[in-house]
C-alpha positions, 0 to 999 in steps of 0.5 A, a space after each residue: 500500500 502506497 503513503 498514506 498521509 492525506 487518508 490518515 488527516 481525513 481519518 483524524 478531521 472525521 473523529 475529530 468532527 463525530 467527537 463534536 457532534 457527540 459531545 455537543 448533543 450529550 450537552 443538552 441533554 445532561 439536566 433531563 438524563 443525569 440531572 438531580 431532577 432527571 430521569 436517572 441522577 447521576 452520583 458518585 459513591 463515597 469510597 475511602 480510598 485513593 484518586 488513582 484506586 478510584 480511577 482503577 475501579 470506575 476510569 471517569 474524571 467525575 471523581 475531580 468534581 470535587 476538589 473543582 467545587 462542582 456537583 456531578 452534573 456541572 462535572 458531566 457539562 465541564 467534560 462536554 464543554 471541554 471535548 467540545 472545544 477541543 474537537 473544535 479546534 481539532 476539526 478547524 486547526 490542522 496543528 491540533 490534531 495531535 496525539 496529546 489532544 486525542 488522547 483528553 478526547 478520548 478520556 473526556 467520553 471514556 469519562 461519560 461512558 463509564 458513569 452513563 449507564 443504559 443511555 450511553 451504552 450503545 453500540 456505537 459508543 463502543 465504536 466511537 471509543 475503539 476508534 477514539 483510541 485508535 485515533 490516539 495512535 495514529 494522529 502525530 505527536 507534534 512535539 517529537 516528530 513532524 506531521 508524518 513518521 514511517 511507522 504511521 502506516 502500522 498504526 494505520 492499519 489497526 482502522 481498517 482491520 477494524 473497520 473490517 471486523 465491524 463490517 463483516 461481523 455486522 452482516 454475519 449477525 444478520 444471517 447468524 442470529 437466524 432473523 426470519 426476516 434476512 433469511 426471507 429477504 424482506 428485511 429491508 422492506 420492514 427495516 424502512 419503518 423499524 429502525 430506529 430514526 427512519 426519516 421523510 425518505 424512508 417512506 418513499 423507500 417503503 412504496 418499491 415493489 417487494 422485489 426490489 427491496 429483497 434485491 437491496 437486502 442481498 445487496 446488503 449482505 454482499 457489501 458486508 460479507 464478501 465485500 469484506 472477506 475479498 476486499 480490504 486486505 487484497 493487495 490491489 490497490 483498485 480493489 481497496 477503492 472498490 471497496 471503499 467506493 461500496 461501503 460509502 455508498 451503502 453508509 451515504 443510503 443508511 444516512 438518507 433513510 435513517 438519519 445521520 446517526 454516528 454509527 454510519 459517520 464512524 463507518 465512513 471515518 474507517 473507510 479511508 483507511 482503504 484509501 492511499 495518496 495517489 487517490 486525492 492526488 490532483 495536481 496537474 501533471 507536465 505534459 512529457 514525452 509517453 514513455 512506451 511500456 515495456 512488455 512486463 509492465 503492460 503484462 503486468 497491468 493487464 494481468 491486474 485488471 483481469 484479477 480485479 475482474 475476476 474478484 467483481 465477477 466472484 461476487 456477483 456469481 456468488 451473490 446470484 447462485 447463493 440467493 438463486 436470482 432470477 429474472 422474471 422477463 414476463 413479470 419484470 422483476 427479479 426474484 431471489 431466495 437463499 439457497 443454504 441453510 442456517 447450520 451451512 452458513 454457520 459453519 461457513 462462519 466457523 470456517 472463515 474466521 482462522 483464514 480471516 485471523 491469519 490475512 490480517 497476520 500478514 497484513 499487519 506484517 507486510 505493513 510492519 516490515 515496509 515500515 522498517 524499511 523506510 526508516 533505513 531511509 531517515 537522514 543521519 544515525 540518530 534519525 535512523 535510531 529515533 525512527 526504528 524506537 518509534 516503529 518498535 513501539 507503535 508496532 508492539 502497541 499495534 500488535 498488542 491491540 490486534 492481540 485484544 482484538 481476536 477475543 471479541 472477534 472470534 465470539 461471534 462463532 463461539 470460538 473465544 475458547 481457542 484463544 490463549 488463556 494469557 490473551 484472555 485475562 489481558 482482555 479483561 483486564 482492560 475492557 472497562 477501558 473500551 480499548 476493543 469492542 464486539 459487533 453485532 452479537 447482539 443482533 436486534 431481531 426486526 419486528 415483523 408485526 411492526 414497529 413498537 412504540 411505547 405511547 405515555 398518556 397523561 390524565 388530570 382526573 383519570 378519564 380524559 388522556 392525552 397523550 405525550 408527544 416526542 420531538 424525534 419519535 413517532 406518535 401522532 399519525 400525521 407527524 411527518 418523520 424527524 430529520 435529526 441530523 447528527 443528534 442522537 436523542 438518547 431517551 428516545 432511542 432507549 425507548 425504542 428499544 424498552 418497547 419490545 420487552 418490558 417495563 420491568 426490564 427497563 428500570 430508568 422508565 420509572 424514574 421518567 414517569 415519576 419527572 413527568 408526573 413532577 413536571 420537571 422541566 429538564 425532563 419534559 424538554 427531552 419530550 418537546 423543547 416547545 411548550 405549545 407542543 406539551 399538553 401539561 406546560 402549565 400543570 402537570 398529570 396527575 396520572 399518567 400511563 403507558 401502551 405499546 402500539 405497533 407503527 407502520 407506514 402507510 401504502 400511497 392509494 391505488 388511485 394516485 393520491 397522495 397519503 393523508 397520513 404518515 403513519 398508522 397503528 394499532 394498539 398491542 398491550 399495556 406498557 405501564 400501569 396507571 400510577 400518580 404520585 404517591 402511589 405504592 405501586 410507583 413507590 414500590 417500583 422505584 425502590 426496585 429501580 434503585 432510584 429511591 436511594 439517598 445520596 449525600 447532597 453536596 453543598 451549592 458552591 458559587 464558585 467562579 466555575 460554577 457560575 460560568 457553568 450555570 450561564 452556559 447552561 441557562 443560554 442553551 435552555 430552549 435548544 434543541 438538539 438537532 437544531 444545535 447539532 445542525 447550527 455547529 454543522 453549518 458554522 464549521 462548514 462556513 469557517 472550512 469554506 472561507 478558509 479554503 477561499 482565502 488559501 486559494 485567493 491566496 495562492 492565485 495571488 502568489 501565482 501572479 505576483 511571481 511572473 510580475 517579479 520575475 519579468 521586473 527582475 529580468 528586466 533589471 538584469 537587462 538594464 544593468 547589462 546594457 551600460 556593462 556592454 557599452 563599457 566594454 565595448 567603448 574601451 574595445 573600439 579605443 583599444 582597435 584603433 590604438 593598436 591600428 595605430 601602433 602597427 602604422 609606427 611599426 610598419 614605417 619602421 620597418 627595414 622595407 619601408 626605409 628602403 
């Protein structure tokens, strides 16, 4: 594989702009989550032990909160503020994206995800802190060496093998888990409707014929189990920008029907480690006499473009023979269904993955041995000296995190217990620290009967109800679906999932019911941010309840009109009981939650940094979180884009002016030569006629003329 220099900045620009969104939509979130008014307050136990015993049992900064006079929830807004800005600055400023700064990123979430709980414990949580860390040993220390290193393409590679992992781990789970609906190839037609954030164009993606979306499904499991597996460690290098080219585009369709979640941003952001330099190379090349190849080299080529052939044709007749598509020319459409059974695909994966172990072995090894290579090309001894210490370092670390990484990977298909017993303990000594996570072996089933959705009803006299709207997650019929943007709501995802088990699986649900029946308004403005949208702005429920219903999209009219309504539903069971404050019922359940537990309140310190806090979280007050998300989009867009204007103002600039000087240079070279010129050639023709002169003398001297 070729530099990797520009790959490896686009890589750092993409984590460092996920940790902004992440930190930035936690932020306005914090009072409704983990305030001491919120669903679940976030406290730190009292232990009598040291700070570094305490950062070994739970790793999160909160433990500094008091020597910094502030509660744990102004703990939580500092660490969202603090990785904020410095993503910020990474993503605007190129000298900061370093090492040093990566690393506070990462300890900044590790911070948040430790103290959490069931709201920041999702998949991509895990994702974003692998790939935080990962950035942490790609990105340069500035402080020791330049921008670029010879071991940076090891470290580098630790992106794209796990960009791999998650990639085919996430396919496999689709097949593995035995979910009728991927085995059926209607996934994707129910998915539209099911998933988590489906938006406006999810809708019209629901209305394709049946055929078509049972195509997409298998090319869904095309692009993330042969894609993967042929692909991404194949040494061509068109291949690897085949593959990127796919991944891309099926993560570009997830965005544009599922929202821009940061699950599918971290996927694109691993994707370039696919890439090499001569991709983004752009500058204009001198036109040079062609240079006629030789027979090897065009023997060479040409054997390379069959090989890419033939790797896109396995593929395809992979694809078309394993799911058996036909094309029905009477009926126009195409047909398909898996010819293997669920144990064959099973032992499909146990068989691969020791293959698959030992490709990315050698991988790793060639990257490691071409590093090696390029430091005996550092200039002087001690440059070579500090380079090899370099690459012995960031390769042991790369191999060491490689080393973690087989554990998580190999228990997809049950094969941990073939891992050294030394791996393992090593394994869980650090997994509190999320240095490696796995991937879709928790894999969640699509409901065929519909998307469930929890409904939270509120009454003042227990006979009226009126139900609780939600900003992002369908309720009202005609709502139209939420577009968010890079915000993740939190609450609302949880509830998404709460809705196929449950109350009693769900504890942090309580303490929401019993917010709402207070009326907290840090709790409500996780519901609606506008109070007109809120049926109890001006007094709370006095009781409160929750159903399940079961959502689909609607079907356009076989007569060509337009859909009244987004959405339609049907009631399935009761959530929660019908509870009020003060009930025993909810007092009950809430001692089972854990939420009726006395904390030692600390005492309101008015502390500078205290009140500096309070200000910032009292002007975000009324935001919401795709409109902040989407504002910091923009402002950083519009920053990046004036930059880039005045470099190439700049620069276009610079291009003129050289001409310019260079023509008055020259022609200051041609006035000074002028007078040199005339003054030579003055003493010359002075010179000429003296010496014609002078031979007149001698020739009347001569013997001859006297005579």
């Amino acid at each position: 594989m070729g530099e990797v220099r520009i790959p490896r900045q686009m890589f750092l620009w993409s984590m460092a702009s996920i940790y902004l969104f992440a930190f930035a939509s936690l932020y306005i979130q914090i009072p409704g989550l983990y305030g001491k008014d919120g669903v679940k307050p976030v406290h730190m136990p009292r232990v009598q032990s040291s700070l570094l015993e305490k950062l070994q049992d739970t790793p999160s900064l909160l433990w500094l909160t008091p020597s910094l006079g502030i509660g744990p929830q102004q703990g939580l807004e500092l660490i969202c503020l603090v990785g904020a800005l410095l993503s910020l600055g990474a993503v605007l400023l190129s000298a900061l994206r370093d090492r040093l700064v990566y690393l506070c990123l990462w300890v900044l979430y590790l911070s948040l995800y430790t103290v959490g709980g069931d709201f920041l414990h999702s998949e991509w949580d895990n994702l974003l802190l692998e790939a935080g860390f990962l950035a942490f040993l790609v990105a340069p220390c500035l402080l020791l060496q330049s921008s670029s290193a010879p071991h940076d393409s090891v470290t580098f590679w630790l992106t794209r093998w796990l960009l791999f992992r998650l990639v085919l781990c996430t396919g496999v789970s689709k097949l593995a888990s035995g979910d009728p609906c991927w085995w059926d190839l209607t996934a994707l037609s129910r998915h539209y409707d099911t998933q988590a954030s489906p938006t406006p164009l999810a809708w019209y993606a629901y209305q394709l014929p049946d055929w078509l979306s049972r195509l997409g499904a298998v090319c869904v499991l095309a692009a993330e189990i042969a894609v993967p597996l042929v692909m991404f460690f194949i040494p061509v290098r068109g291949l690897r920008i085949n593959a990127f080219s796919i991944e891309v585009v099926l993560q570009l369709f997830n965005i544009l029907l599922g929202g821009c979640s940061l699950s599918h941003l971290l996927t694109i952001a691993l994707s370039f480690s696919l890439l090499d330099d001569e991709v983004f190379e752009c500058t204009p090349v001198p036109k040079k006499k062609a240079k006629t190849k030789t027979w090897g080299q065009f023997l060479a080529s040409a054997l390379t473009c069959l090989f890419r052939l033939a790797v896109q044709l396995l593929i395809v007749f992979s694809a078309v023979m394993f799911f058996k598509l036909e094309i029905n020319w009477e009926k126009k459409m195409v047909t398909s269904k898996p010819t293997f059974s669920q144990e064959s695909f099973n032992d499909f994966v146990k068989q691969i993955q020791v293959p698959s172990i030992w490709i990315g072995v050698l991988s790793l090894t060639w990257e490691g041995v071409a590093a090696l290579l390029k430091c005996l090309y550092v200039r002087g001894a001690l440059g070579k000296l500090w380079a090899f210490i370099q690459w012995v370092t960031f390769t042991a670390a790369t191999v060491g995190v490689f080393t973690l990484s087989l554990v998580p990977y190999t228990a997809l298909a049950g094969m941990s217990n073939k891992i050294l017993p030394e791996v393992q303990e090593a394994y869980e000594a650090v997994e509190k620290f999320q240095l490696v996570s796995s991937y879709g072996i928790h894999h969640r089933m699509i409901p065929p009967a519909g998307r469930p959705e929890i409904i939270i009803e509120g009454s003042a006299d227990k006979k009226a109800w009126t139900e609780l709207s939600f900003m992002y997650k369908p309720s009202s019929m005609s709502a139209v679906p939420a577009v968010l943007g890079p915000h993740e709501p939190r609450l609302d995802r949880l509830l998404w999932e709460a809705a196929r088990e449950n109350h009693d699986q769900s504890p942090w649900f309580t303490g929401l019911i019993q917010r709402l029946l207070e009326g907290k308004q840090e709790v409500v403005s996780l519901l609606q941010v506008d109070e007109a949208q809120y049926p109890f702005s001006s007094k709370p429920p006095a009781f409160i309840r929750a159903k399940v219903y079961h959502y689909h999209f609607t079907r356009t009219p076989e007569d060509g009109t337009e859909a009244r309504t987004w959405w339609k539903r049907q009631l399935v069971r009761d959530f929660f009981p019908t509870v009020k404050l003060g009930d025993p019922l909810l007092e009950e359940l809430l001692s089972e939650a854990g939420l009726k537990e006395k904390f030692p309140v600390q005492p309101i310190s008015n502390t500078p940094l205290s009140q500096a806090l309070t200000v910032i979280q009292s002007q975000s007050n009324g935001l919401s979180g795709h409109l902040l998300t989407l504002s910091l989009f923009a402002t950083v867009a519009s920053i990046l884009l004036l930059k880039f204007l005045f470099s190439r103002t700049g620069s276009s600039k610079a291009t003129k002016a050289r001409p310019v000087a260079f023509e008055q240079k020259s022609k200051k070279s041609r006035d000074h030569a002028e007078p040199s010129e005339k003054s030579r050639a003055a003493p010359n023709r002075g010179g000429r006629k003296e010496n014609s002169e002078e031979r007149k003398m001698d020739s009347d001297k001569s013997p001859r003329k006297r005579k």
